[in-house]
N, C-alpha and C positions, 0 to 999 in steps of 0.2 A: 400695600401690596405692590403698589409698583415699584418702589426704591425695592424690595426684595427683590425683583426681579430687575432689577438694573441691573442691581448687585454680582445675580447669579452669571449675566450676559456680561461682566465683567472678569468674573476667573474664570471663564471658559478657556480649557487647554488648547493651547496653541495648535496643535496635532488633535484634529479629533478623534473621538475612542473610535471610530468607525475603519477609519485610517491604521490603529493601532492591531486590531484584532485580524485586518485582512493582513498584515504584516505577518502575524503572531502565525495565522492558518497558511499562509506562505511557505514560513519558512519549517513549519510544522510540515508541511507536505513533502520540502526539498528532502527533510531527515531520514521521512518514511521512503522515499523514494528512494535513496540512499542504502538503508538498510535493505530495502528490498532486493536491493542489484547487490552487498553483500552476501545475504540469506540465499542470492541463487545461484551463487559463485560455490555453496556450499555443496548442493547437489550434483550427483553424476552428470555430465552432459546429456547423457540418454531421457534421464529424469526431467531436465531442466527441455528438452524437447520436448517433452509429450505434456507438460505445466503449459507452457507456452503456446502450444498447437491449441489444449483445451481452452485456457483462460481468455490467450489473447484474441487466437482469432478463430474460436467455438466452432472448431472441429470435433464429432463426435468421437467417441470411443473408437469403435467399429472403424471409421476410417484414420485413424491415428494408427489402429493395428495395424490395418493392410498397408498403411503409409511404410513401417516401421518392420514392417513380418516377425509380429508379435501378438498372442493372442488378448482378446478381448477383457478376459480378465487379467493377464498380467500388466494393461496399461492401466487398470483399474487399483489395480494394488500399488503399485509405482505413485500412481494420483496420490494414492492415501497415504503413503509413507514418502513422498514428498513434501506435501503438504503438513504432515505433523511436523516435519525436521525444521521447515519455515517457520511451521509456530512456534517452535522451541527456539529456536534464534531470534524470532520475534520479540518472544517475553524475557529473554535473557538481557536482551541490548535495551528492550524497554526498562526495565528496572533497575 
């Protein structure tokens, strides 16, 4: 048992997997990050206002309207068909 595990403490990868995977989620993040700032270059600047008021720094509805002098449901609509056109650019660039 122990010459096995000598063995094993011998081809141990130079780089461990731990090392490999924070790399792998790195550079996995830079892409999505990337994409993202593409995918928001796609929407209207209006559109891309009222994503970023809501997501980034969770301002409600209600006060994005009065922010914007647009009713409450149309920043709600806008939400939604912003957010579809992301996810369609999303899984486009994903695949």
């Amino acid at each position: 048992m122990n010459a096995a595990i000598d063995l094993v403490r011998r081809r141990r990868p130079e780089t461990p997997v731990v090392d490999q995977v924070a790399r792998t989620s790195e550079e996995k993040r830079i892409e999505d990050v990337d994409l993202l700032r593409r995918a928001l270059a796609t929407v209207s600047p209006l559109d891309r206002e009222i994503l970023l008021a809501r997501e980034l720094e969770g301002i409600g509805d209600e006060a994005i309207a009065e922010r914007l002098g647009l009713t409450v449901t149309s920043v709600r609509v806008r939400v939604h068909r912003a957010r579809k056109k992301l996810r369609a650019r999303f899984l486009r660039e994903k695949s």
